[in-house]
N, C-alpha and C positions, 0 to 999 in steps of 0.2 A: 790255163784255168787254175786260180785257187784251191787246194784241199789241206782239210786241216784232217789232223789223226786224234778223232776223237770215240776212247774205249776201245782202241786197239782199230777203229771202222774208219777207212777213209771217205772225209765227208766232204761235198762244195757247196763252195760259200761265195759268196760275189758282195761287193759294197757299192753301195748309189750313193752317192756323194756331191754335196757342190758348194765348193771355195766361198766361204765369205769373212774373210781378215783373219782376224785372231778368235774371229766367235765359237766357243765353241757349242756345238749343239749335241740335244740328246738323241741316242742311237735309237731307232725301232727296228726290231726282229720280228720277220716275217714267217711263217709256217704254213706250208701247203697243205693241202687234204690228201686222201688215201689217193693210189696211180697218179697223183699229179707231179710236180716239181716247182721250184721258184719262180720257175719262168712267167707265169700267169701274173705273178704280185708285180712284175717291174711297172705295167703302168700307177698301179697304185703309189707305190713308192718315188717316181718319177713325180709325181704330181702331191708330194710333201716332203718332195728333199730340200724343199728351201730352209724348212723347221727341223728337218731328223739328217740323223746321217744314217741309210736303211743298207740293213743285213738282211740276204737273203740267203738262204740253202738249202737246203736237198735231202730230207728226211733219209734215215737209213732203208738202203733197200732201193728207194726210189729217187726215178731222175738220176743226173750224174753219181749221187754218191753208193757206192758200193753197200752189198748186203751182206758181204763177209767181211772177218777180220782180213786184213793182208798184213803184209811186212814192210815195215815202211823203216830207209836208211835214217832218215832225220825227219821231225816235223817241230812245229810252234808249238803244238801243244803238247809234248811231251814233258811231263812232271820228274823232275830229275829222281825223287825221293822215292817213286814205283821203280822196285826190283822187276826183273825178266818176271819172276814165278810170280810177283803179285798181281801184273799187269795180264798174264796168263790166264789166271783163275778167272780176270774181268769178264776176259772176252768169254771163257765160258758160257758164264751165267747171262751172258744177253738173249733175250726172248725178245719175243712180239706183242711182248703186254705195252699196254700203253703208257705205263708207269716207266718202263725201262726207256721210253722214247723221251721221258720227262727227263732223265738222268740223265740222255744225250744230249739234252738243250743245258742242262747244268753244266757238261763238261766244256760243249761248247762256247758256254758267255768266260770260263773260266780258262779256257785255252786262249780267246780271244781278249781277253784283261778286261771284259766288260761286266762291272759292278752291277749296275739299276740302270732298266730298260725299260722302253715302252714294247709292248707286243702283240699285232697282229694276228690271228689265227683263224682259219680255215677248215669248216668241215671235220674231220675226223683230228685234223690238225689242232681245231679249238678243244677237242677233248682233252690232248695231251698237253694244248696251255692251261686250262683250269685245273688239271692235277698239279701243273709248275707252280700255279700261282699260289695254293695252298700250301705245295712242301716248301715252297722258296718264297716267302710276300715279300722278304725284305731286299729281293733282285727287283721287283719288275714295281716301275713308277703307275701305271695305267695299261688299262689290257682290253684288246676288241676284241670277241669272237663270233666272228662271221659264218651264219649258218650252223648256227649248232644249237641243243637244246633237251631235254629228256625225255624219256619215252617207255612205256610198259612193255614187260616180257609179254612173251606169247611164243607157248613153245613151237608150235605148227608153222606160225608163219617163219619164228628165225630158222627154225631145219629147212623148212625153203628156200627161205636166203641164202644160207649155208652152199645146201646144196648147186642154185643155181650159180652161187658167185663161183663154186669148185673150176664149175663146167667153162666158166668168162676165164680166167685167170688160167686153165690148163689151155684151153684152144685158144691159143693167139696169134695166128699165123702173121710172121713180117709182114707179107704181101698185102696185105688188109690195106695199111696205109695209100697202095698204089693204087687201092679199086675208087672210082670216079663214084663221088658223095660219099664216101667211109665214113670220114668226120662229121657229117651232116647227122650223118644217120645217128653216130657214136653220140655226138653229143643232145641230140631232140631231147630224153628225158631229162637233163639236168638245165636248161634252157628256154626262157620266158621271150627273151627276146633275141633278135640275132646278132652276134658276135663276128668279128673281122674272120675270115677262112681261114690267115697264117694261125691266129688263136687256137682254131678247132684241131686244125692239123696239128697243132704242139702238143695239145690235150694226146690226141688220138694214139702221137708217136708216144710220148711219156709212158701211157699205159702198156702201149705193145714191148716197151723196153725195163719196166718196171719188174725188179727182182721175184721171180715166182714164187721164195719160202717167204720175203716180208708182205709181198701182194695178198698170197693165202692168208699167211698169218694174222695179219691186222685184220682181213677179213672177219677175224672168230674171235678175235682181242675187243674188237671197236663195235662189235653187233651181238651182245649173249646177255645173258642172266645176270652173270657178276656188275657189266657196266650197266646195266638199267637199274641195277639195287643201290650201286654207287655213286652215279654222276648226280641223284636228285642232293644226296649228302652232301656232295662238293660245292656244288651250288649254293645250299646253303650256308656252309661255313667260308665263303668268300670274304675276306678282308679288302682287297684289294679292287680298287675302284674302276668297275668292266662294263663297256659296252657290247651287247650281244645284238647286233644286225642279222635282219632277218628277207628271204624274198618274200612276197606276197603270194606267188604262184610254185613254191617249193617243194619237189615232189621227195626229195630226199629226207629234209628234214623239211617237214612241214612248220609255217611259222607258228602254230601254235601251240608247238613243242620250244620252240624259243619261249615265247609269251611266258607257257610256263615254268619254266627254267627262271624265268629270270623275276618271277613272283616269289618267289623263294628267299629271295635276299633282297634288300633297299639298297646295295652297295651294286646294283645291275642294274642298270638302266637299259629299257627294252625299244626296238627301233626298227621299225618295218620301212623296207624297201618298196614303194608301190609300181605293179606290173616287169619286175623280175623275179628268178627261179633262183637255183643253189649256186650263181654266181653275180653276184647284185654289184660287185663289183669291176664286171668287165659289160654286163646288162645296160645297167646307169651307171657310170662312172661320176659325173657329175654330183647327183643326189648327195650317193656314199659317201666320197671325200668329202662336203658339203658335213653331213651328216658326221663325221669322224672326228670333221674338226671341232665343231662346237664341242662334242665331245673333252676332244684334248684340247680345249680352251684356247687352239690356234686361231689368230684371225684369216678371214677367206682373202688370197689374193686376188686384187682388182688387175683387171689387165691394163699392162702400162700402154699411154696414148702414144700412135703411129708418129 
C-alpha cells in the first residue's frame, strides 16, 4: 500500500487511474468525512476516471493513515532543505484544528507534484476543503462539497454533542463489527436509502479503527463556537468556483444548512440530492455523478452498444 510522509505523519494515498494515449487529464482529490476513510469515494471516482486521474487518501488519524508522527527511513515527500530540528518543531505544532488538516492537504498536493486540482469533499472533510480553497485558490481548478453547510452556536445542544460523541469515540469495542446488524444499526442515522452491506461494514470498521486523539479531537475542532463564527465567513469569501451537494433527507447536515451556506456567495452553486441522507453519493450514485458532471462541464458517458 502507498504512504507518503506528509508533516512528519504517514499518510495513504491510492490513485484510480485509466490509460488513455498520451492524454493527459486533470487530477481530482478526494476527502472523506470525520471516522471515515477513502474507501467510500472509490465508486465515485471509478465512475469519472475517464475525465480525472483520482487521488484518494486517508485523513490524518483516520483510516489507514497514521495519527502520529513516526520515523520514516525514506519518503517522496521529503523536502531536502527541512533540517531534522525544523521538521521537528512541525510535527510539534500539529492539532486537530481543522485549518492544520488544510496544511496537510498542502503538503500533500506538494509532495505529490500536484499544482491545480479539482476537489471532492465530504462532510467534516468539505470543511477542511473550503479553508484550502481560500488559503490556497490558485491550487484547486473547481471544488465540490458534499454535505456540508453552516450552522448557529447553541451552547447546550454542542456540550451535548460534546459530551455524547466522548462516550461513541471512548467505547468502541472491536467485537462490535462481529455482532449480526452492527452496521445496519451503525449506519440508520446517516442513511436515506440503503447501501451495499460490504459499504456499511467498511463504514462501521473505519470508525472502530479510527485514531482515538484525531476521532476526539476533530470531534470539538469541527462542531464549537469558533467554526460556526467562521465557516459562514469562508463561504463568503470564496473565489473559487464550488458546487455544494446536498441530501434531501440529512440528519447530519441538514440541506438547508447547505442552501444557506451556499447563498452567501454566487461563485456556489447549490444542488439537492432528492430522497438521500449524508451520503447522496453511495444513496444515488447515478443523480450525483450526473449532477457533478454538468458541474465540471464533463459530458455524461453514453453506454457503448453490445
Amino acid at each position: 500500500m502507498p504512504y507518503i510522509d506528509v508533516r512528519g505523519v504517514e499518510h495513504y494515498y491510492e490513485w484510480m487511474k485509466k490509460t488513455s494515449g498520451t492524454l493527459v487529464k486533470p487530477v481530482m482529490v478526494f476527502i472523506h468525512g470525520w471516522a471515515g476513510s477513502a474507501r467510500y469515494w472509490r465508486s465515485t471516482a471509478n465512475a469519472l476516471v475517464e475525465d480525472f486521474d483520482c487521488l484518494l487518501y486517508d485523513l490524518r488519524g483516520f483510516g489507514r493513515s497514521h495519527g502520529r508522527p513516526t520515523i520514516v527511513q525514506a519518503s517522496e515527500s521529503v523536502v531536502e532543505s527541512e533540517t531534522p530540528q525544523e521538521k521537528s518543531e512541525a510535527i510539534k505544532e500539529l492539532t486537530y484544528e481543522l485549518e492544520e488538516y488544510a496544511e496537510d492537504l498542502l503538503a500533500l498536493l506538494d509532495g505529490l507534484h500536484l499544482q491545480r486540482v479539482y476537489i471532492n469533499a465530504h462532510s467534516m472533510g468539505a470543511s477542511i476543503a473550503t479553508l484550502f480553497f481560500n488559503r490556497y485558490p490558485q491550487r484547486v481548478e473547481r471544488g465540490i462539497l458534499t454535505c456540508s453547510g453552516i450552522f448557529e452556536y447553541d451552547e447546550k445542544a454542542f456540550a451535548a454533542f460534546h459530551k455524547f460523541g466522548g462516550y461513541v469515540v471512548k467505547y468502541r469495542p472491536k467485537w462490535l463489527s462481529k455482532i449480526p446488524l452492527a452496521d445496519r444499526m451503525f449506519m440508520a442515522r446517516f442513511l436515506h436509502r440503503s447501501i451495499p452491506n460490504s459499504e456499511r461494514q467498511a463504514f462501521l470498521q473505519d470508525f472502530l479503527e479510527a485514531d482515538y486523539d484525531a476521532a476526539l479531537g476533530t470531534i470539538f475542532t469541527s462542531v464549537c463556537k469558533a467554526q460556526a463564527e467562521l465557516m459562514p465567513e469562508e463561504f463568503a469569501k470564496l473565489t473559487v468556483p464550488t458546487l455544494l451537494v446536498a441530501g434531501e433527507y440529512d440528519k447530519i447536515i441538514p440541506a438547508e444548512m447547505g442552501r444557506q451556506a451556499a447563498a452567501l456567495n454566487d461563485k456556489v452553486e447549490f444542488a439537492m440530492i432528492p430522497k438521500t441522507a449524508h451520503f447522496p453519493m453511495l444513496e444515488d450514485a447515478v443523480s450525483y455523478v450526473q449532477r457533478v458532471r454538468e458541474f465540471l462541464q464533463v459530458p455524461t458517458l453514453k453506454p457503448q452498444a453490445v
